[in-house]
C-alpha positions as CSV (number, residue, x, y, z in Angstrom):
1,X,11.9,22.0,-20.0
2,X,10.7,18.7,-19.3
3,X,6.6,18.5,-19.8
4,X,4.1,18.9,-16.7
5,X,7.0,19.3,-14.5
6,X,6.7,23.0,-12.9
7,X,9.5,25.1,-13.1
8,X,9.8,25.4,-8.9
9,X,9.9,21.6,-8.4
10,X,13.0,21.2,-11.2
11,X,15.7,20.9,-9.2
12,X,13.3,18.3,-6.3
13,X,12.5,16.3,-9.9
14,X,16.1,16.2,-10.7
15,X,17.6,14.8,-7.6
16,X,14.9,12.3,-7.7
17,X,15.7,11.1,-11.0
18,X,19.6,11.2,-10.5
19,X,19.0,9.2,-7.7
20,X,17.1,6.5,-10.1
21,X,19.9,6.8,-12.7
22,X,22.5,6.2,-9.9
23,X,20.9,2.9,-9.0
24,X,19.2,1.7,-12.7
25,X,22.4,-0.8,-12.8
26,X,22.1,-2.2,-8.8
27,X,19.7,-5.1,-8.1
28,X,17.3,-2.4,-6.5
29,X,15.9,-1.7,-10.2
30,X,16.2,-4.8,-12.1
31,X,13.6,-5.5,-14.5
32,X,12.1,-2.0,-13.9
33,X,12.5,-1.2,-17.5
34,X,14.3,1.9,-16.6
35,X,14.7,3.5,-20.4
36,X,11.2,3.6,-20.5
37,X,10.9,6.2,-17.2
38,X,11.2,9.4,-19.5
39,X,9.5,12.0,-19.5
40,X,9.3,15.1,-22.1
41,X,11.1,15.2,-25.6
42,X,14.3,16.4,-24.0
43,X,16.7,14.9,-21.4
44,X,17.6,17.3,-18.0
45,X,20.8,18.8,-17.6
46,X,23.3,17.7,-14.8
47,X,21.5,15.0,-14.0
48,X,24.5,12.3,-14.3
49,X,27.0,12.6,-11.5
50,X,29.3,10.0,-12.8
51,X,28.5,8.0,-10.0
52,X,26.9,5.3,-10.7
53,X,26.3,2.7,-8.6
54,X,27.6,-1.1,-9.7
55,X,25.1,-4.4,-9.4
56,X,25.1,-4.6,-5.9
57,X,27.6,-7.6,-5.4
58,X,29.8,-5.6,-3.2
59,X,27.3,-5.5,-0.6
60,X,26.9,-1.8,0.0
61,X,24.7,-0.5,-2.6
62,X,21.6,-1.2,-0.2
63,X,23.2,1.6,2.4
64,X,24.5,3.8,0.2
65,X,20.8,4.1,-1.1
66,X,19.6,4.5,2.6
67,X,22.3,7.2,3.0
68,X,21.2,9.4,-0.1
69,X,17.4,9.0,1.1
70,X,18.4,10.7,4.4
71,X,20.2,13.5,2.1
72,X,17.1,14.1,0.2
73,X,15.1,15.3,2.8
74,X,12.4,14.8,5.4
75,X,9.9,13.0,2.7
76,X,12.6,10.6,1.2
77,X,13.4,9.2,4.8
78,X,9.9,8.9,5.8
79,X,9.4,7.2,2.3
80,X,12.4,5.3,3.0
81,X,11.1,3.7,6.4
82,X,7.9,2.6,4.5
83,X,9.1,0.9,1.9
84,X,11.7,-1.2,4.3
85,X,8.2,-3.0,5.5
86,X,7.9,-3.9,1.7
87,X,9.3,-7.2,1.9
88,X,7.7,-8.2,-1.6
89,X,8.8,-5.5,-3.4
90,X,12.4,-4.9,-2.3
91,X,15.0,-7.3,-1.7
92,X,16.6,-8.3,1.8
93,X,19.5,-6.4,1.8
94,X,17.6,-2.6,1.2
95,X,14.8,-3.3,3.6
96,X,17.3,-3.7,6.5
97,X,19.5,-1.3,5.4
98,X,16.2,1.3,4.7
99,X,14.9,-0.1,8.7
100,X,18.9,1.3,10.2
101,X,17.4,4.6,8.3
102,X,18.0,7.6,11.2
103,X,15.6,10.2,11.4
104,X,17.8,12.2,12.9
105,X,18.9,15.9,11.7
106,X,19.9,19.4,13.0
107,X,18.0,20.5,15.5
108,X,16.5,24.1,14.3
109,X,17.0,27.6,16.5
110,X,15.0,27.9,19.6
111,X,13.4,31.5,18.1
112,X,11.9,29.6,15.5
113,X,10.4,27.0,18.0
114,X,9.6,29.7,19.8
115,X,7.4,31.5,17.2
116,X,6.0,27.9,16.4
117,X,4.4,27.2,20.1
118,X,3.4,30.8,20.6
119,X,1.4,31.0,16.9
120,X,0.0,27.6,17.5
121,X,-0.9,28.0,21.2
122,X,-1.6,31.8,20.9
123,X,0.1,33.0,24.2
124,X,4.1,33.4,25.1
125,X,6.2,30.0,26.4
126,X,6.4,32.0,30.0
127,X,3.0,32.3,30.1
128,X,2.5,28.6,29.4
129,X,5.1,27.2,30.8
130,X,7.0,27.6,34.0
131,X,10.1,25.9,32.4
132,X,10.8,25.5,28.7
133,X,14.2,24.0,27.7
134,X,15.9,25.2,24.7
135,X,17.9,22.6,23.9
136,X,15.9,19.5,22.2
137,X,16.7,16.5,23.5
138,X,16.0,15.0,20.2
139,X,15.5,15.8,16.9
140,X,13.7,14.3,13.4
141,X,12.9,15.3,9.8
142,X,9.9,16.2,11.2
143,X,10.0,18.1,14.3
144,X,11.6,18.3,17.5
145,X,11.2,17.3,20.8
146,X,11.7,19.4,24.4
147,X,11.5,19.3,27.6
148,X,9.3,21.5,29.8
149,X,7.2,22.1,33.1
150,X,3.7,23.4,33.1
151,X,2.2,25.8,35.2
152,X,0.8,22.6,37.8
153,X,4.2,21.7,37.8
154,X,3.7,18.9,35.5
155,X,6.8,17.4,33.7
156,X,6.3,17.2,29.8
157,X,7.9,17.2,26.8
158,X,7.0,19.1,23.6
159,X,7.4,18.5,20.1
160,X,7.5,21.0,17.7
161,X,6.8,20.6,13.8
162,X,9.9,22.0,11.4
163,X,8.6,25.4,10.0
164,X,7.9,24.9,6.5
165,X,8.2,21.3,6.5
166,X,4.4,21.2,5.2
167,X,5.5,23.0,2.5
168,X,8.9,20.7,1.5
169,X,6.6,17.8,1.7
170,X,3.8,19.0,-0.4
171,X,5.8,19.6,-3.3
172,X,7.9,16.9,-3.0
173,X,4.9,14.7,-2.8
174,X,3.9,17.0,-5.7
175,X,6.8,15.6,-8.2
176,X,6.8,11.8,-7.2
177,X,2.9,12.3,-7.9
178,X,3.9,13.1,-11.4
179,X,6.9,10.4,-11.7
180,X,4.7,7.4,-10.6
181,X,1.8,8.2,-12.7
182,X,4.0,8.5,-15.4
183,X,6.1,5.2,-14.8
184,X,2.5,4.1,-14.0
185,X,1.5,4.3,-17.9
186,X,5.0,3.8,-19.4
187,X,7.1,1.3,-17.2
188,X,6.3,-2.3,-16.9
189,X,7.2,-2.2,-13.0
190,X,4.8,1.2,-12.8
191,X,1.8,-1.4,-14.1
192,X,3.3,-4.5,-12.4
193,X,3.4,-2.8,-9.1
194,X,0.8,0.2,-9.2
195,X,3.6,3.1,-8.2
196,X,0.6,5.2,-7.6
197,X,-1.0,3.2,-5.5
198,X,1.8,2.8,-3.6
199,X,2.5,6.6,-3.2
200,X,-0.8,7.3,-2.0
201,X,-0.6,4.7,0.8
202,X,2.7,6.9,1.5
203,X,0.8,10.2,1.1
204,X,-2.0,9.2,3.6
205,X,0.3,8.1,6.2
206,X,2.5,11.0,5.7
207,X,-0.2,13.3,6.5
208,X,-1.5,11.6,9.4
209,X,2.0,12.0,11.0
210,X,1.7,15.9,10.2
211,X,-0.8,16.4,11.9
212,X,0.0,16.4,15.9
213,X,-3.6,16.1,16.8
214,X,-3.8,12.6,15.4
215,X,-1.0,11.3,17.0
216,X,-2.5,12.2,20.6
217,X,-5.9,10.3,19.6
218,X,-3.6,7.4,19.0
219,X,-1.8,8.4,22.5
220,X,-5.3,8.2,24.2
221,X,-6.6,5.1,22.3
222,X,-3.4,3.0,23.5
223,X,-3.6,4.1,27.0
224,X,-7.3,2.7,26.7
225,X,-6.1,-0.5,25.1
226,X,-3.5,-0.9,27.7
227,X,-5.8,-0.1,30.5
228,X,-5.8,-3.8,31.7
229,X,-2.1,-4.2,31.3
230,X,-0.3,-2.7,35.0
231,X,2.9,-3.3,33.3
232,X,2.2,-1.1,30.7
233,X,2.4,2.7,30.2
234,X,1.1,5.1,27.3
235,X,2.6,9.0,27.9
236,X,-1.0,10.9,28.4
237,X,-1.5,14.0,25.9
238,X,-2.4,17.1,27.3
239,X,-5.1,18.6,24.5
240,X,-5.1,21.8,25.4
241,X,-1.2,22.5,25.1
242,X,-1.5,20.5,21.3
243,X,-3.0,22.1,17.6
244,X,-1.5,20.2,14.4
245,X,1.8,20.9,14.9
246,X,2.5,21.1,18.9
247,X,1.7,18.0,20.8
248,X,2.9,17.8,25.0
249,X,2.8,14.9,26.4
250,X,3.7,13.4,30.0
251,X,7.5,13.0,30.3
252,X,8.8,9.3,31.0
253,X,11.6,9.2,32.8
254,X,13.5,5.8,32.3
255,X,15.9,3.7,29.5
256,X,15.3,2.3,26.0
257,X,15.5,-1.0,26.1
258,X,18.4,-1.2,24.2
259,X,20.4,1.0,26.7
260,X,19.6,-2.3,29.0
261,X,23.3,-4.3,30.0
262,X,23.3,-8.1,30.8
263,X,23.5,-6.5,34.5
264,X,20.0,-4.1,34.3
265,X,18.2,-6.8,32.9
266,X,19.0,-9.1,35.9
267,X,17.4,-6.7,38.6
268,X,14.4,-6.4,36.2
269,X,11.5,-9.2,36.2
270,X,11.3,-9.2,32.3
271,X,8.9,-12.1,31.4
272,X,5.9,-10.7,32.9
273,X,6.2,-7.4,30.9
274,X,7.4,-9.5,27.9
275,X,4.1,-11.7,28.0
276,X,2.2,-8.6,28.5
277,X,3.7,-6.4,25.5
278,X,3.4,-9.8,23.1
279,X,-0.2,-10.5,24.6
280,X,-1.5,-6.8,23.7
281,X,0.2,-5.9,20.9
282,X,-1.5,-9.2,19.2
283,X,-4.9,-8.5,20.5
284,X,-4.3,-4.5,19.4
285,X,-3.5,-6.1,15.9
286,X,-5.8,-9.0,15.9
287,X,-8.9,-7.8,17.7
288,X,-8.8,-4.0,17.6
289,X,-7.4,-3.7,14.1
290,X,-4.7,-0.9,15.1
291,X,-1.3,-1.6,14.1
292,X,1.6,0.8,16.1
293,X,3.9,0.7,12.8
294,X,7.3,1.1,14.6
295,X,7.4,-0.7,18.0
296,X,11.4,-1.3,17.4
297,X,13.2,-1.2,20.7
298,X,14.0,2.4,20.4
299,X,10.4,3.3,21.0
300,X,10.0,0.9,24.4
301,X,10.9,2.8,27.3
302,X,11.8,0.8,31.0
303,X,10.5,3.4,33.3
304,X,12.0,4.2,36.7
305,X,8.9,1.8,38.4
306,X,9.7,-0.9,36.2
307,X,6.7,-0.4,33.7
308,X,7.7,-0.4,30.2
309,X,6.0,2.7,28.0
310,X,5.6,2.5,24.5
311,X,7.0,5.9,22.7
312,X,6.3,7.7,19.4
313,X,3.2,6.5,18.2
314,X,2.8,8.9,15.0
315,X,2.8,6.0,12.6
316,X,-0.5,4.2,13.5
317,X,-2.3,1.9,10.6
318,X,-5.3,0.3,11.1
319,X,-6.1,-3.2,9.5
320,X,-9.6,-4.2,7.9
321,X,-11.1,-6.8,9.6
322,X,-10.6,-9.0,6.3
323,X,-7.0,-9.0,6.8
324,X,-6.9,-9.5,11.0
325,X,-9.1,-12.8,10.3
326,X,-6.9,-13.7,7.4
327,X,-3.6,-13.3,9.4
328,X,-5.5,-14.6,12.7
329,X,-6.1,-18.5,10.3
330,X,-2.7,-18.1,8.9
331,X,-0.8,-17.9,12.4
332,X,-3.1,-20.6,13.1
333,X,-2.2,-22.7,9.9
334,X,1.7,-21.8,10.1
335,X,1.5,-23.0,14.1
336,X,0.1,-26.4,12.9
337,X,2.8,-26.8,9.7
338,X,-0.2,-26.4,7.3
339,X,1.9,-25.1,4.1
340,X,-0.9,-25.7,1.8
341,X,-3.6,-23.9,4.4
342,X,-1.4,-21.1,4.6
343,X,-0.6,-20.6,0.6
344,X,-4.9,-20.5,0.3
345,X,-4.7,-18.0,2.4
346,X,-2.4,-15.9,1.5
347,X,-3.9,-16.5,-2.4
348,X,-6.9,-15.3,-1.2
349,X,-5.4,-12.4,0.7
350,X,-2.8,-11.4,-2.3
351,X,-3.7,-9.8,-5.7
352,X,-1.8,-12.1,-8.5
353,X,0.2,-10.1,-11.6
354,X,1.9,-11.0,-14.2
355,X,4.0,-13.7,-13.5
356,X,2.2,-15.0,-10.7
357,X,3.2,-19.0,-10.6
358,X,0.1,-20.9,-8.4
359,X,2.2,-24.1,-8.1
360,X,5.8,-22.9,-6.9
361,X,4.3,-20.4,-4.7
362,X,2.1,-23.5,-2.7
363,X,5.5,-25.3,-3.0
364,X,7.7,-22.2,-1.4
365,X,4.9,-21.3,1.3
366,X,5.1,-25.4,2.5
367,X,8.4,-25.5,2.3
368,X,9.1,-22.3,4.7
369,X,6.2,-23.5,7.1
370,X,7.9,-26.5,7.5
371,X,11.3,-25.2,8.4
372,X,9.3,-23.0,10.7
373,X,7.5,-25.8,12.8
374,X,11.2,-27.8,12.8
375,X,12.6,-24.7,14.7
376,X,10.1,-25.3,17.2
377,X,9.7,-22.7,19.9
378,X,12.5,-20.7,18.5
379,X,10.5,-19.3,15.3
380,X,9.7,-15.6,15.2
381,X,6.0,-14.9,13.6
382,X,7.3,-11.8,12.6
383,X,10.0,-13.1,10.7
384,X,7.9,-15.9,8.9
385,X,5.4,-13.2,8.1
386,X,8.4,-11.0,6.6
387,X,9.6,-14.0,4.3
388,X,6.1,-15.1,3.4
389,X,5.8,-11.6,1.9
390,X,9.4,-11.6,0.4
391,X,7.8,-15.3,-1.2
392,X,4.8,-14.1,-2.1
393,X,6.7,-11.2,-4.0
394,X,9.2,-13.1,-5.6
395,X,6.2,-15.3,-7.4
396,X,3.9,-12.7,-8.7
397,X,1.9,-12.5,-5.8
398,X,1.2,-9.1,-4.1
399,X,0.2,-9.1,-0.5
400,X,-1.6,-6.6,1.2
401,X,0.5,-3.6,2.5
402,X,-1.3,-4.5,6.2
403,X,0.5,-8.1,6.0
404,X,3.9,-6.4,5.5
405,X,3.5,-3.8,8.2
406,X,2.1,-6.8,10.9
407,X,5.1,-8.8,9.7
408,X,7.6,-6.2,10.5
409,X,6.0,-4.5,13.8
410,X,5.9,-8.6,15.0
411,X,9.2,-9.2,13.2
412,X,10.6,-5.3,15.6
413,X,8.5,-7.1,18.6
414,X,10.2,-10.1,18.3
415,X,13.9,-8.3,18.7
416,X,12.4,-6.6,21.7
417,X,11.6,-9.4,23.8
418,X,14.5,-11.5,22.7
419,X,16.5,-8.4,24.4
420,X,14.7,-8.3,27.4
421,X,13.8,-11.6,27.9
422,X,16.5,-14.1,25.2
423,X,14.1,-16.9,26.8
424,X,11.0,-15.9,25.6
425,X,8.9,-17.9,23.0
426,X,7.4,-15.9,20.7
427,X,5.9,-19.2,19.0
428,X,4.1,-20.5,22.3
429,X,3.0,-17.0,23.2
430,X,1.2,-16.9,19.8
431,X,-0.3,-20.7,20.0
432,X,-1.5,-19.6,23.7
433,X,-3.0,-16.2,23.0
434,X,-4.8,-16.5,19.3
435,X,-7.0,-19.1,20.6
436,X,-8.6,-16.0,22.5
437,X,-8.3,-13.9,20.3
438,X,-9.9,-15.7,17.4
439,X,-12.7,-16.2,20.2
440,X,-13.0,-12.5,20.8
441,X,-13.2,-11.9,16.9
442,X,-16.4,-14.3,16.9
443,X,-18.2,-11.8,19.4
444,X,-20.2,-9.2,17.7
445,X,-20.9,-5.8,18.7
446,X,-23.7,-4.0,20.1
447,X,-24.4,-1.9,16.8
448,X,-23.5,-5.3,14.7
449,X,-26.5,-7.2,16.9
450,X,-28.7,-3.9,16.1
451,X,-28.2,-3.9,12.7
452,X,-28.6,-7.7,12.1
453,X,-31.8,-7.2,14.2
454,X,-33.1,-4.9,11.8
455,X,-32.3,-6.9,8.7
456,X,-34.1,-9.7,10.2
457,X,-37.3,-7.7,11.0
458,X,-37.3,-6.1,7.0
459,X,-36.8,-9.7,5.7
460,X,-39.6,-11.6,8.4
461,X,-41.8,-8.7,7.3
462,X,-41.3,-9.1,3.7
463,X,-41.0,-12.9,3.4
464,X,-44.8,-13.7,3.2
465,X,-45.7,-10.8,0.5
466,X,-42.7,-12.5,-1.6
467,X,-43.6,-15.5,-1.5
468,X,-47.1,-15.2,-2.2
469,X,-45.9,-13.1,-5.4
470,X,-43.7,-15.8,-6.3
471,X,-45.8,-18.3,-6.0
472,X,-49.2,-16.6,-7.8
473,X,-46.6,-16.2,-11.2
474,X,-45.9,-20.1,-10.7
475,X,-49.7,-21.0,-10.6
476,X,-49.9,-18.8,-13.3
477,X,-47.5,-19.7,-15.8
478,X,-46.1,-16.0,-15.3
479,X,-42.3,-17.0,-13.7
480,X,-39.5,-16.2,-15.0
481,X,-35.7,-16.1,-14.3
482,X,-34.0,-14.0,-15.3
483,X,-30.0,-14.8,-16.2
484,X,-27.5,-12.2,-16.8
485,X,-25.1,-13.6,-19.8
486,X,-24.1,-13.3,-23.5
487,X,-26.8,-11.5,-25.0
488,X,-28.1,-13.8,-27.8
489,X,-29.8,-11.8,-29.7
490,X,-27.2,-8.9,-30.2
491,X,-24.3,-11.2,-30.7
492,X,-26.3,-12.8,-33.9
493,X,-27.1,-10.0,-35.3
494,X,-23.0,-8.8,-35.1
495,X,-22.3,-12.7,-36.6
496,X,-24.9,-11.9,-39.2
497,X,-23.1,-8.6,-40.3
498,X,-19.9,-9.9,-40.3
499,X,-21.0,-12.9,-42.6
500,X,-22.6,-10.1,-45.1
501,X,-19.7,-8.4,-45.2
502,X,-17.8,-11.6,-45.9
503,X,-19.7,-12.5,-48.8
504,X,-20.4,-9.4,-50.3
505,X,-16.6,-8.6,-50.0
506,X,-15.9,-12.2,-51.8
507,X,-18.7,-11.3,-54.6
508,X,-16.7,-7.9,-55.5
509,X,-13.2,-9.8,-55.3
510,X,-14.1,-12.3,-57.7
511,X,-15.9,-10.1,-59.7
512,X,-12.4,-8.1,-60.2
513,X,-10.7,-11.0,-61.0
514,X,-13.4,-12.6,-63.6
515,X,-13.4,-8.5,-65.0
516,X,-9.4,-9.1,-65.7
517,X,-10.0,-12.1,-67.4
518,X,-12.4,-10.8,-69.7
519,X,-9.8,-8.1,-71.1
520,X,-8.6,-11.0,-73.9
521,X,-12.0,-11.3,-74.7
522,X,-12.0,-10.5,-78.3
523,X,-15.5,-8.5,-79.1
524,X,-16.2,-5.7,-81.4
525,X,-18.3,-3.3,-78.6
526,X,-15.2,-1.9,-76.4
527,X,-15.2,1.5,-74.1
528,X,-11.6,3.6,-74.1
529,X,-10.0,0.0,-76.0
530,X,-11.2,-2.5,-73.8
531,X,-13.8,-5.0,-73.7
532,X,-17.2,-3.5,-72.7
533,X,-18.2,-6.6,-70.7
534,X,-14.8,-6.2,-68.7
535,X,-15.3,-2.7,-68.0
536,X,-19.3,-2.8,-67.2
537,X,-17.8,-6.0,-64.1
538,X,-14.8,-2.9,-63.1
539,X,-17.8,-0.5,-63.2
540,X,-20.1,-2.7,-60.8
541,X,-16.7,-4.1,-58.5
542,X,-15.9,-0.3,-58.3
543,X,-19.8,1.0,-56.8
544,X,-20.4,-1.7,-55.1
545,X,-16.7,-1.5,-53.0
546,X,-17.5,2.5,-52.6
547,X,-21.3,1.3,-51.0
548,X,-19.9,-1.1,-48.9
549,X,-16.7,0.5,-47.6
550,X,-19.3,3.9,-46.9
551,X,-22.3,1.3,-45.3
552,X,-19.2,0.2,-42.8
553,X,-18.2,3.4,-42.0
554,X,-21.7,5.0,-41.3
555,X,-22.7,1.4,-39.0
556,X,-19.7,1.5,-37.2
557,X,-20.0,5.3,-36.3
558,X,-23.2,4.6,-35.3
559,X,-22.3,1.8,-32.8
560,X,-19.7,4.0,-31.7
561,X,-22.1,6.6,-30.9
562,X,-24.9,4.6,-29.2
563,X,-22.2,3.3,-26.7
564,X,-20.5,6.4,-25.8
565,X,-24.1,7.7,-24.7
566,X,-24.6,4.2,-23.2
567,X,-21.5,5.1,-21.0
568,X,-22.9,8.5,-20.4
569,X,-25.8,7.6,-19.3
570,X,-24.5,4.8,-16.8
């Protein structure tokens, strides 16, 4: 049995670590120490296949990967699609292979979607719907998705949580728990790249994508952020057909934009509802902090009216305002060919590690900003984001996941307006809109003016009775300043030990050795046959050795003590 691991999650923990084995020898795992990842006193059975994968150089180790995550299951592709925004951690060729990653399964029998939607809604389909299709039109690790009409004669579609999907994902999540905090204390990568950490930014996005209910709060925050762009659409939720794991929504009716020919894209005016997608998406990112994850064309509907609505918004992040004003100066610093500007700030956004290199990581960022402001208009944000993560990785710097995820939502913006509109500027649109942007991010809000209003008033109310204080101890000879550093006092009396120790440790040495050369002194008084004088010096070397090594032990258990109920008590 291999230790911690429960007996129901076996066979989950052994694909998982077959699928490691498979790929310790490809370029996926280099350096991860991968002899080290065992756990237990005994290896599991079955779990080489004889198919392991080479070093990559044949180019198709990076899809063959993608295609074994889809086999594992609804939480390995979902896992899959985040780590293909990792740009730092994994290289080029598996983060576009892991973005190609289809969601895409067998749909599951219309009884069981019909025992779903009439548990979760607590009536029957005919009651709540005057059409209900049983056919999906699509379907996804996670749920499925049909059409419908409701009573009002409304057109909708309805997607349906997997049944027991909760379930498959708890204890999957259950089992790379275990493997990351594990490769977490034992691996180098674990410490190097903080596995756990990484899982639990998995975990928390993984749930919120369970959970219907959130994804229609993200469906009614867009439509308000879109609210003062005509050109674009957010489907509306309809809260009272949705729990946690049935969500209806308006039905568009229209085609992805990557269904669009050379021919449908000449009858459509694309640059207005290209400058409107970049323009809000950047101020959604920018100013409002909320990051749609997955805006790839797929998700970008052209509606029948020529609007474009934006699809499957389950994957929402938000960003800290630290990192929108960080990203804000370093679009601003990569649009003016500032390399050193933008390797401060991405210093200051990053976490170093081991191996982190200060002076070829300036050099690499200056270089790449350079080549950027020589393409001119043509440069992507989104892609100079990507490789600025990719560079920051490669030199021991780790970025913050929200950088990665802006880089590739601009980086799947970017291929969307190239498609619909091959003449757009993403560069200009940026250098035109973050101007505004970074003006809207001075404003401060209502509550922020409150609370800065209140600060105020406690410090104008308290500044005279300080001041006063401070300045009766001054008049007074009574001030003082207090400085938190080495504390002077302990530290000599820890040098003062040490030196006792020293000496009296040097005293009983040499009185050892002048003992041994007393044994040829030739004297009549002896003790067992040797010189009395010789054996009164062993005598003495022997107590005084016993006191000492006893006085060390009883201090140091006593310092030991006296901290661990310093820690207690803090």
């Amino acid at each position: 049995m291999i230790a911690g691991v429960n007996s129901s999650h076996r066979s989950r923990y052994a694909d998982l670590v077959r699928l490691l084995l498979r790929y310790r020898r490809s370029d996926l795992l280099s350096g991860a120490g991968l002899d080290e990842f065992v756990i237990g006193d005994a290896p599991v059975d079955g779990l080489s296949d004889g198919t392991d994968v080479p070093d990559g150089s044949d180019g198709t180790t990076a899809e063959r990967f993608a295609a074994d995550l889809e086999e594992m299951g609804p939480t390995y592709i979902k896992m899959g699609q985040l780590l293909s925004t990792r740009f730092d951690l994994l290289p080029p060729a598996y983060t576009q292979a892991l973005t190609r990653l289809q969601d895409t399964v067998e749909p599951f029998p219309f009884e069981e979607v019909r025992e779903i939607v009439e548990s979760e809604l607590g009536a029957r389909i005919k009651d709540l719907f005057a059409e209900f299709s049983e056919e999906p039109i699509a379907a996804a690790s996670l749920g499925q998705v049909h059409r419908a009409v409701t009573r009002t004669g409304r057109d909708v579609v309805v997607k349906v949580q997997r049944p027991d999907v909760r379930e498959t994902i708890r204890d999957d999540m259950e089992v790379l728990g275990k493997l990351a905090d594990t490769a977490d204390k034992r691996t180098s990568v674990g410490r190097q790249y903080g596995l756990g950490q990484l899982l639990e930014q998995f975990r928390r996005s993984l749930v919120g994508e369970l959970d219907y209910r959130r994804e229609a709060k993200n469906l009614l925050r867009f439509i308000d952020l879109t609210r003062d762009y005509d050109l674009l659409v957010v489907p509306e939720p309809l809260l009272q057909l949705t729990t946690s794991r049935v969500l209806t929504m308006e039905r568009m009716e229209g085609r992805k934009v990557t269904d669009l020919g050379p021919l449908a894209l000449i009858e459509l005016d694309s640059r207005p509802i290209v400058e409107q997608l970049f323009r809000c998406y950047l101020r959604m990112i920018l100013d409002e902090g909320l990051l749609h994850a997955d805006p790839h064309p797929g998700n970008l509907l052209v509606t029948d009216d020529g609007r474009l609505a934006l699809l499957d918004l389950g994957m929402v992040a938000t960003v800290p305002p630290r990192v929108q004003s960080h990203v804000v100066k370093l679009l601003l610093a990569i649009s003016d060919g500032d390399g050193e500007e933008a390797a401060r700030i991405l210093a200051d956004m990053g976490h170093p590690i081991d191996g982190y290199d200060a002076a070829a990581f300036r050099d690499a960022v200056s270089h790449l900003v350079s080549e950027s402001v020589s393409s001119g208009a043509d440069v992507q944000a989104g892609s100079v984001l990507v490789e600025l993560s990719r560079i920051s990785g490669a030199h021991g710097l780790r970025p913050p996941a929200e950088m990665s995820m802006i880089g590739k939502a601009l980086l799947n913006l970017d291929q969307a307006t190239v498609h619909l509109d091959p003449y757009f500027a993403p560069a200009e649109a940026i250098r035109e809109n973050v101007a505004e942007i970074f003006a809207s991010s001075l404003k401060t809000s209502p509550s922020g003016l409150l609370a800065a209003a209140i600060e105020t008033k406690e410090f104008t109310a308290q500044l005279p009775r300080r001041a006063n204080r401070i300045l009766d101890n001054l008049a007074q000879g009574e001030f003082t300043l207090h400085v938190e550093a080495i504390d002077e006092h302990r530290l000599h009396l820890v040098l003062q030990r040490i030196a006792n120790r020293l000496t009296l440790g040097l005293i009983i040495a040499a009185t050892i050795i002048g003992a041994a050369m007393m044994m040829r002194v030739e004297t009549d008084a002896r003790i067992l046959g040797f010189p009395a004088i010789a054996m009164a010096f062993f005598v003495f070397a022997v107590v005084a050795g016993t006191a000492l090594a006893v006085h060390i032990f009883r201090t140091d258990e006593k310092v030991a003590r006296t901290a661990r109920h310093d820690n207690g008590a803090g």
